[in-house]
N, C-alpha and C positions, 0 to 999 in steps of 0.2 A: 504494500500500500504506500504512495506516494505521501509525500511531508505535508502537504497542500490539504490532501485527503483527510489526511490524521487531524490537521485543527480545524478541519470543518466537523469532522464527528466530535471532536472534543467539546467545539463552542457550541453544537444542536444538544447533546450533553447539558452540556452548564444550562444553557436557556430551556430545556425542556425539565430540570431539575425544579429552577427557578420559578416557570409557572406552573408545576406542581405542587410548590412551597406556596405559592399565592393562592391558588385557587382553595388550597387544603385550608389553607386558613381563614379565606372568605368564607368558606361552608360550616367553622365554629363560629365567626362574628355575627352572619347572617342569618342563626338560627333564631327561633321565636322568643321573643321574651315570656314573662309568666302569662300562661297561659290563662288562666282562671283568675278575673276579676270581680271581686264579691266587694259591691258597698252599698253600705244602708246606713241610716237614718234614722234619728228616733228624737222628735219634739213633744213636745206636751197633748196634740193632738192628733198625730199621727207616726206611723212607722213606713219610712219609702224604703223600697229594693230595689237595686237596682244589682242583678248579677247579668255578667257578660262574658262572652268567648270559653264555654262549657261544651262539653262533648256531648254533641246530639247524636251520636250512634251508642249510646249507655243511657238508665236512664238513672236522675237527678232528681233529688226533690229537696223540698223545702219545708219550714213550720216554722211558726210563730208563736208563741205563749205572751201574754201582758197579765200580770199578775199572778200568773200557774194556771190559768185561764187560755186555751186555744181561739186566736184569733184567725187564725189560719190555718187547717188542718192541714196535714199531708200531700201533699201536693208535686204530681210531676211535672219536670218541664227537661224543653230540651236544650240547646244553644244559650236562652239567657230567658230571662224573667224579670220583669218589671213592674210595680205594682204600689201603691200608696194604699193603705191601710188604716183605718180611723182606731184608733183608740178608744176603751171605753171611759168617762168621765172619771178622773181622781181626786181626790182630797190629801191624799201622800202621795211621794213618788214612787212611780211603778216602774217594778223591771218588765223587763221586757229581753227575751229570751229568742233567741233565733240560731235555729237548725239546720244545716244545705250538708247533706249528703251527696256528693259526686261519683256519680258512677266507678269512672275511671280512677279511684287511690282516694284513700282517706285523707295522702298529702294535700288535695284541693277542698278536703270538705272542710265545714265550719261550726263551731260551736260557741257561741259569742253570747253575753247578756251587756244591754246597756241599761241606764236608768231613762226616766220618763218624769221631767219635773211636772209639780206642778202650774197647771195654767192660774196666771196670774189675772181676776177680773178685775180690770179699773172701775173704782166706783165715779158713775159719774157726779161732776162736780157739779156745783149750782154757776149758773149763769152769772157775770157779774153784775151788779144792779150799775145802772147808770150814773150815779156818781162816784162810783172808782175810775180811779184813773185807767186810761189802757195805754198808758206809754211804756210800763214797764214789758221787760222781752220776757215772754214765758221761758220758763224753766227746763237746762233740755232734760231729753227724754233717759232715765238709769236704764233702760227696756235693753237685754245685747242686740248685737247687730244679728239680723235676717240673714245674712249673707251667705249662700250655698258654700259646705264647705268642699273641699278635694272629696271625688269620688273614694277613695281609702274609709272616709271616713273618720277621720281623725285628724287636728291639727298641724299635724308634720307636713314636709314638704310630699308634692304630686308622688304616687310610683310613678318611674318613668322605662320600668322594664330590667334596669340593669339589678346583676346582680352581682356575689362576693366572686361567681367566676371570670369577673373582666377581667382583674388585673390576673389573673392568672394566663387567661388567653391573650392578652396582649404583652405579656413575658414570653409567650409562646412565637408568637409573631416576631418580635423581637430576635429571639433565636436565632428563628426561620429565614427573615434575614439578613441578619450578620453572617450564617454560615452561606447563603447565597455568595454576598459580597465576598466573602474569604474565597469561596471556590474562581469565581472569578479572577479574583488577585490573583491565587496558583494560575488559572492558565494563562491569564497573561503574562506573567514572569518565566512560565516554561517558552510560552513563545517567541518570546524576546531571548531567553539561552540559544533557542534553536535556530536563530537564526543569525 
């Protein structure tokens, strides 16, 4: 075999190492995040679900308890379920107890209690008679904010998919390559001897 010959199969070599190195490793980076997204909710007058991306070829279910009381029996579903749920009237705060059985591995199922304050009724105030002043600014409101929190369900920051095996796959990648680059370096430094 001619010298010519020899660093063409060397460098088809090197570069067909190299995009086996990449492509291997796009196929750990590009894989799904967590699958099974389970959030809900629970205010003083209702309990929302909201579950998402579940495996509809097994089947799933759900349940609900407020107070040891079933507000939601048993229930299948498949892919995801969504569903807002009234609460019954309280005077203390009530738990409120939520069940998701996943077909596929107990790792996506859920067994979760939150509490359920009580609803606060404003009493209404009397009108002011006409000789109060109305210059002064009403008083703001102690009531917390309404604002929808992360699907999680919990004040942390959003899931956003990743998990504790990035940096491990991105030490991977890393490797991957530098031993690329290194093979490289050898043939070009043989090529450069051989010539």
């Amino acid at each position: 075999m001619s010298a010519i010959r020899q660093r063409w199969h060397r460098s088809a070599a090197v570069v067909a190492t190299g995009v086996a190195a990449l492509v291997g490793t796009g196929i750990f980076v590009a894989s799904p995040a967590s699958a099974h997204k389970p959030g809900w909710e629970v205010d003083c007058y209702a309990v929302s679900v909201n579950l998402t991306n579940y495996n509809e070829n097994v089947p799933n279910t759900i349940s609900i308890e407020a107070g040891g009381k079933p507000v939601l029996t048993e229930q299948k579903f498949g892919r995801e379920f969504s569903k807002k749920i009234d609460l019954p009237k309280h005077k203390s705060p009530l738990e409120v107890h939520l069940v998701v059985k996943a077909g596929d591995g107990e790792q996506h199922s859920r067994d979760e209690k939150k509490m359920s304050p009580v609803c606060e009724e404003t009493p209404s105030s009397p009108a002011p008679s006409p000789s109060e002043s109305s210059s002064e600014a009403p008083a703001p409101s102690e009531k917390p904010s309404s604002a929808p929190k992360p699907e999680g369900g919990s004040d942390d920051l959003a899931e956003t998919g990743a998990s504790s095996a990035t940096p491990m796959i991105a030490g991977a990648a890393g490797v991957v390559l530098a031993a690329g680059a290194g093979l490289v370096f050898v043939s070009r430094k043989r090529r450069s001897a051989q010539d």
